[in-house]
C-alpha positions as CSV (number, residue, x, y, z in Angstrom):
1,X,0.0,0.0,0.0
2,X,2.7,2.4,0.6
3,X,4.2,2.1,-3.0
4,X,0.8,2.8,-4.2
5,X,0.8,5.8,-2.4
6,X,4.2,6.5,-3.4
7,X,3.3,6.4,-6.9
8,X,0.0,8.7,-6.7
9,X,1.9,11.4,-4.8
10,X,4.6,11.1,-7.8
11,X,2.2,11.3,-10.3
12,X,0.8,14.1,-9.3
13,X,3.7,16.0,-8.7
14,X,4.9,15.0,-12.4
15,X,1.3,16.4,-13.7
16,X,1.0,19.5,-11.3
17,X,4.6,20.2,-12.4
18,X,3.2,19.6,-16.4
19,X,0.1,22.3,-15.4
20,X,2.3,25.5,-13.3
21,X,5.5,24.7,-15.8
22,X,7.9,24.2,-12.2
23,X,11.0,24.7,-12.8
24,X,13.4,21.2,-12.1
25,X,15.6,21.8,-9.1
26,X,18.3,19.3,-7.9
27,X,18.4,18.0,-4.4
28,X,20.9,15.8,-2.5
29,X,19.7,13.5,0.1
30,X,21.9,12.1,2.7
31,X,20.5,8.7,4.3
32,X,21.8,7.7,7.9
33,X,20.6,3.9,7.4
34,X,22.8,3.4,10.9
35,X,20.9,5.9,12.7
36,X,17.4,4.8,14.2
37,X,14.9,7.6,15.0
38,X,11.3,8.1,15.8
39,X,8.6,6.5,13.3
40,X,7.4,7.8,11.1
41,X,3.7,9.6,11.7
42,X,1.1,9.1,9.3
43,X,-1.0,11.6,10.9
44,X,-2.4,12.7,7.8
45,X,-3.9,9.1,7.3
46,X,-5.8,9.2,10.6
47,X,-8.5,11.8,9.3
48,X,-10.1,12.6,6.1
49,X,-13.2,14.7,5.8
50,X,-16.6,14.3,4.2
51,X,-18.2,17.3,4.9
52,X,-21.9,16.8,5.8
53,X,-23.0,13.8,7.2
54,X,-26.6,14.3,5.7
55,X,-25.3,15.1,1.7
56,X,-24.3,10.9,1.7
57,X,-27.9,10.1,1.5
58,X,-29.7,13.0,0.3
59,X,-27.7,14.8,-2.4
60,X,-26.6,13.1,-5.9
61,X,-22.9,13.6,-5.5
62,X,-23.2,11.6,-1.9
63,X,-24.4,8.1,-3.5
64,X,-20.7,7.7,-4.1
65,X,-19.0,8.4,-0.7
66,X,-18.9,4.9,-0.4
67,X,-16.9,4.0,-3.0
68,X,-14.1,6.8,-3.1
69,X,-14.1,6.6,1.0
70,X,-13.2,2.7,0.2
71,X,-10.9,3.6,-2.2
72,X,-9.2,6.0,-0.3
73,X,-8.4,3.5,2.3
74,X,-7.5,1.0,0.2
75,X,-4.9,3.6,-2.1
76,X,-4.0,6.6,-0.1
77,X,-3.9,4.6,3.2
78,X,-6.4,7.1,5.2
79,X,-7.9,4.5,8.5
80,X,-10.8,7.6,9.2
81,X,-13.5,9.6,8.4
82,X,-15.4,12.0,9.5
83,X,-18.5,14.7,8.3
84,X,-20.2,17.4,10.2
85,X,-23.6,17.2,11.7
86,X,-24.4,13.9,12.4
87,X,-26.5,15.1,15.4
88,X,-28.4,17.9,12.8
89,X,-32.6,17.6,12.0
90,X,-31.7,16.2,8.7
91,X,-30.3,13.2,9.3
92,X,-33.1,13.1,12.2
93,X,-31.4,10.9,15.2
94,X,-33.2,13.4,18.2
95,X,-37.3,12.9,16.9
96,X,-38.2,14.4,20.3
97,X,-37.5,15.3,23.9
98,X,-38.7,16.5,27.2
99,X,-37.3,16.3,30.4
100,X,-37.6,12.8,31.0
101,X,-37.7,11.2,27.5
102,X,-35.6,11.4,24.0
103,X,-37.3,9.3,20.8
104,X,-34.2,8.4,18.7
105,X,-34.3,6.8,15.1
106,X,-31.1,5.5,14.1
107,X,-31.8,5.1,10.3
108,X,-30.2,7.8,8.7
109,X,-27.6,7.4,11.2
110,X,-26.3,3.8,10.6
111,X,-26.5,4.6,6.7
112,X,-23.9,7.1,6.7
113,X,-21.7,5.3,9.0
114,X,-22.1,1.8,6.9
115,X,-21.2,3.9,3.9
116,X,-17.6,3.9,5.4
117,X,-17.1,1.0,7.5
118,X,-18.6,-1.5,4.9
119,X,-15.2,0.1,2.5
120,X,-12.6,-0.9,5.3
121,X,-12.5,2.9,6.2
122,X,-13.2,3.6,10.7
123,X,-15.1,6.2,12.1
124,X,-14.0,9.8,13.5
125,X,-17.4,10.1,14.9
126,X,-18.1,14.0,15.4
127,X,-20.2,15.0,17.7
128,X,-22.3,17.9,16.4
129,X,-24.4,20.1,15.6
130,X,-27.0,20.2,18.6
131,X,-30.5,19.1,17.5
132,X,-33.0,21.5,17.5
133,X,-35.2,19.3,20.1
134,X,-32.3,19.9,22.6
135,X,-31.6,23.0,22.1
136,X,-30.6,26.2,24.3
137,X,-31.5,28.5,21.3
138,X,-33.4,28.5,17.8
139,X,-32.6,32.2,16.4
140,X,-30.1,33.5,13.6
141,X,-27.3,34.2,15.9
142,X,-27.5,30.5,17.1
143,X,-27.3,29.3,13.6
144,X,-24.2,28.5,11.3
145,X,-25.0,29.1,7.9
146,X,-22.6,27.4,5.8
147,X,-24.2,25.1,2.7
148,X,-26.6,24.2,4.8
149,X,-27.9,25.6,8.2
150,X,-26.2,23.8,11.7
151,X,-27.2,25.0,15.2
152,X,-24.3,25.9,17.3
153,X,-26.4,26.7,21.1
154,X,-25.6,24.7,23.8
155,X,-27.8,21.9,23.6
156,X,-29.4,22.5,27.3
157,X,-33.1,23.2,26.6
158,X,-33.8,20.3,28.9
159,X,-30.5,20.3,31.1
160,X,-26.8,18.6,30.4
161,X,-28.7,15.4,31.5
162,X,-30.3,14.9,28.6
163,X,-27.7,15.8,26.2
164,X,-25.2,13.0,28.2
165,X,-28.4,10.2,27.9
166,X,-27.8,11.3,24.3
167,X,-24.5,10.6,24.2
168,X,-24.8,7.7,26.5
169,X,-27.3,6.3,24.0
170,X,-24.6,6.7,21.0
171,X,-22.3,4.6,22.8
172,X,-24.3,2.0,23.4
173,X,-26.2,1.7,19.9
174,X,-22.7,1.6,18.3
175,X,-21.0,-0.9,20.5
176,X,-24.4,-3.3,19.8
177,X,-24.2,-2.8,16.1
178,X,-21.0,-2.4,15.1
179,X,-19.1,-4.5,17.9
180,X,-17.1,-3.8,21.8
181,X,-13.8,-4.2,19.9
182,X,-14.4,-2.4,16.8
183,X,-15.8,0.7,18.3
184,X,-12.8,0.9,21.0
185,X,-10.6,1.3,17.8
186,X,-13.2,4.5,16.8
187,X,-12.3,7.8,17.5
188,X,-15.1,10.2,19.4
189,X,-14.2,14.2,18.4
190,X,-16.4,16.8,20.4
191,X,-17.5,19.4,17.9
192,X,-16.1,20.5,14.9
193,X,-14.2,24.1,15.0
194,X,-15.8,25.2,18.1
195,X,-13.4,27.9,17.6
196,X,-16.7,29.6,15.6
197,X,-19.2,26.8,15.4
198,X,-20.2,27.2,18.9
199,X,-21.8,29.7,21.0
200,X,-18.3,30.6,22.8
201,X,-14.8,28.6,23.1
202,X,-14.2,29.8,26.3
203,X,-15.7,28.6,29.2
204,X,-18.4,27.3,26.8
205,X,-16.2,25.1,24.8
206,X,-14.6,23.0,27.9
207,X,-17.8,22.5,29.4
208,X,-19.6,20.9,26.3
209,X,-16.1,18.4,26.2
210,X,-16.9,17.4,29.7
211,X,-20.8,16.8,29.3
212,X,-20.1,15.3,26.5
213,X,-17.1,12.5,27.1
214,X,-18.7,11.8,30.3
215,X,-22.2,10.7,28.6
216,X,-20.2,9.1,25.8
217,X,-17.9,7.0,28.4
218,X,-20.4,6.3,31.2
219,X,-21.1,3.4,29.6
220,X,-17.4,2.0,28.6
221,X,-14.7,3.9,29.8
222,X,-12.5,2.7,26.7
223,X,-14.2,5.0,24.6
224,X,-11.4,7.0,22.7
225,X,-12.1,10.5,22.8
226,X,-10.7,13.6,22.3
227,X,-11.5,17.4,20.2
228,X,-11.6,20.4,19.5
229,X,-10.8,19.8,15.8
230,X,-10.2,23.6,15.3
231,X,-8.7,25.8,12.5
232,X,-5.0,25.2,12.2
233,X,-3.8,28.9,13.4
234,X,-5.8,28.5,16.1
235,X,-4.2,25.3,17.8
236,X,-1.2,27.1,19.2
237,X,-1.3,30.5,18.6
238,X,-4.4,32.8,17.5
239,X,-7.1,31.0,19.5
240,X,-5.1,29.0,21.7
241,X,-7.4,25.9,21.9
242,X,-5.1,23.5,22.4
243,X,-3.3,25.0,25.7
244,X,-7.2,25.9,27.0
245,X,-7.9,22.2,26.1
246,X,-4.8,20.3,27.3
247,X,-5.1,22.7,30.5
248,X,-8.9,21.8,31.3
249,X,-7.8,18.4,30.7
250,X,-5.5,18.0,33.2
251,X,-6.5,20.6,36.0
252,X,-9.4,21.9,35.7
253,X,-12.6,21.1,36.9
254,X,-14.6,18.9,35.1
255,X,-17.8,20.1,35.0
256,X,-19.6,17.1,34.8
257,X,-17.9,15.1,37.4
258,X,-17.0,17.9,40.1
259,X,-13.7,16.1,39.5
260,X,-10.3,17.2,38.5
261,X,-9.5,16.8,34.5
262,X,-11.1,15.1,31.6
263,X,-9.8,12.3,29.5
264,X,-8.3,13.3,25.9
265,X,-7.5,10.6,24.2
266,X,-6.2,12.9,20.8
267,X,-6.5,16.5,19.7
268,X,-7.5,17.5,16.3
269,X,-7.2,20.1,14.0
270,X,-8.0,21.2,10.4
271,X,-5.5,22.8,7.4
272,X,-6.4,24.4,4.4
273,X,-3.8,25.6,1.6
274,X,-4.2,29.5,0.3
275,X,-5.9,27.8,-2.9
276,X,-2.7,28.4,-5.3
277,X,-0.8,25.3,-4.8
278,X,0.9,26.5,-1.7
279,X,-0.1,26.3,2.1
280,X,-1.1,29.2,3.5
281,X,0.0,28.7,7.2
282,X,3.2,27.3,6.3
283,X,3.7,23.4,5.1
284,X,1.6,21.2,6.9
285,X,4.3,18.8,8.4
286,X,6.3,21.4,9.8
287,X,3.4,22.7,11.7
288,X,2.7,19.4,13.1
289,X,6.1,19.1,13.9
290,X,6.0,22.5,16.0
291,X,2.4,21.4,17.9
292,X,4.9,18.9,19.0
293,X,7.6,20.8,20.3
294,X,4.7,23.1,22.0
295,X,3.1,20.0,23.8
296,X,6.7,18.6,25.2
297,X,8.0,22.3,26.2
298,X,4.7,22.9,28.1
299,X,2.3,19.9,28.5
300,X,5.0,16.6,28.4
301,X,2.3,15.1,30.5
302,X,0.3,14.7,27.6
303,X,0.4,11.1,25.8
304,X,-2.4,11.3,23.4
305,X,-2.2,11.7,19.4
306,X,-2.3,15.0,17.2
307,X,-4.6,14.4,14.2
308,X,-4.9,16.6,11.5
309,X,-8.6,15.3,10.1
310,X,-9.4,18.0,7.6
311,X,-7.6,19.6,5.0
312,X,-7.1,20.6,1.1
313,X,-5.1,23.3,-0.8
314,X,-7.8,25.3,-0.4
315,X,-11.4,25.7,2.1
316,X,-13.1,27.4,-0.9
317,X,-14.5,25.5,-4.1
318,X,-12.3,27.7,-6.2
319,X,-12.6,27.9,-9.8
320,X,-9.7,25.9,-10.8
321,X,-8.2,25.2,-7.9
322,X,-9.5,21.1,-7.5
323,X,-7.3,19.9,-10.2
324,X,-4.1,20.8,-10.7
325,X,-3.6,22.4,-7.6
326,X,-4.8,19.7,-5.3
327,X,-2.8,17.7,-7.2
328,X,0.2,19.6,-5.9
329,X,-0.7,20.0,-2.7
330,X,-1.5,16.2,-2.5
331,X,2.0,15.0,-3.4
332,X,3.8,17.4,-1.0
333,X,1.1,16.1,1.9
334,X,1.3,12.5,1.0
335,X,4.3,11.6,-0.2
């Protein structure tokens, strides 16, 4: 599998190289075949995005996420997925709720998720957006209006109780469909971009994580989780989520528990190019390489993984930007 993805990252450079007429430059590479260091980390492969959750059985160009999600395991090596809104009105899993009761349908629910897992291809199961039968708010300002409308209120219109049966409920349903074993090896990511897809990071943010990964692990305390899958500049830097994360995490009081700390299992984050074949934060390895050194300067407690499970050369469909470009971007990612 990895000289298949060898090759395709090759190809593409030698095409993208054909399309922006780059200019051949010599390089000299010294290998130190006596020298052992770290593994290599395919954090890339850990997390590649599908956007929303509902488009895969409602829209035209969603009847064949199952197919490119499969082959995209089985060519490019990615081991997740993930889309937004799995917890939205459209795919419907909150019918109703009241202070004592939630009527859940899990048929648009285990579709999507079958789409990938019947291809070889795990779950990053995101937790979002808040239904509107749970939530704390209904008006504009609560709404993120993207391609298609997501609520970002807390979802408290009947109390964090409900919201952790809810996620209580998730874990369950997928350990009795899917397997015990298989969904330890899942990944369970609290929001996506909180950093402006929810009603306020901070304190908001942290106590959402702790309502949520305690209703998700009552349960089965093996359940891998972990957030807060924010924009790239805002990791370390800009927003700072990951320090107000990784502090919460390990001091703070968990709002949920009374306790101190929350488990994080991984932190995630997203990466977008400037849309003309270059990245527009810097190359993508190197900034993973610097969340690194940030995390053993100032958190070496932490053990977890750093996932990257969203990016592309560019966070706009561009006009012209999807071909070549990506094509580019792709081979400097991958390869």
């Amino acid at each position: 599998m990895k000289y298949k993805l060898i090759f395709c990252a090759a190809t593409a450079a030698v095409f993208a190289a054909g399309l922006f007429q780059a200019q051949a430059a010599t390089y000299t590479l010294t290998v130190l075949a006596d020298k052992q260091i770290r593994p290599w980390d395919h954090f890339i492969e850990r997390g590649v995005a599908t956007d929303h959750m509902a488009g895969a059985i409602m829209t035209a160009y969603g009847r064949g996420w199952g197919t490119t999600l499969a082959a995209g395991h089985r060519e490019a090596g990615f081991q997740y997925f993930r889309g937004h809104a799995i917890l939205g009105d459209e795919i419907g899993l909150v019918q109703a709720a009241s202070t004592t009761t939630l009527t859940l349908d899990w048929t648009k629910f285990d579709s999507v998720y079958n789409m990938g897992i019947h291809g070889g291809i795990r779950p990053c199961l995101e937790i979002s957006c808040t239904p509107t039968a749970l939530a704390s708010g209904t008006s504009t300002a609560d709404m993120v209006t993207v391609s298609y409308k997501a609520n970002k209120s807390p979802p408290t219109k009947y109390g964090w109780g409900q919201w952790m049966n809810l996620m209580d409920s998730i874990t369950r349903h997928c350990e009795a469909k899917w397997g015990v074993d298989e969904v330890h090896k899942w990944y369970f990511e609290v929001w996506n971009e909180p950093d402006w897809w929810y009603k306020n990071f901070s304190p908001d943010y942290v106590t959402l994580y702790d309502y949520t990964v305690t209703g998700l692990r009552r349960p089965d305390s093996l359940i891998k989780v972990g957030g807060p899958a924010c924009e790239g500049n805002n990791a370390f830097g800009g927003g700072n989520t990951f320090p107000a994360l990784l502090n919460h995490c390990h001091t703070g009081t968990n709002a949920a528990t009374g306790k101190v700390g929350a488990p994080l299992d991984f932190l995630a984050y997203h990466w977008y190019g400037a849309g003309n074949g270059t990245d527009a934060n810097g190359d993508i390895a190197m900034y993973q390489k610097s969340i690194w050194t940030n995390i053993n300067s100032g958190y070496s407690w932490y053990k977890g993984l750093v996932i990257c499970d969203e990016q592309s050369c560019t966070a706009f469909n561009q006009s012209g930007v999807q071909a070549g470009t990506w094509l580019a971007y792709a081979a400097k990612t991958l390869a």
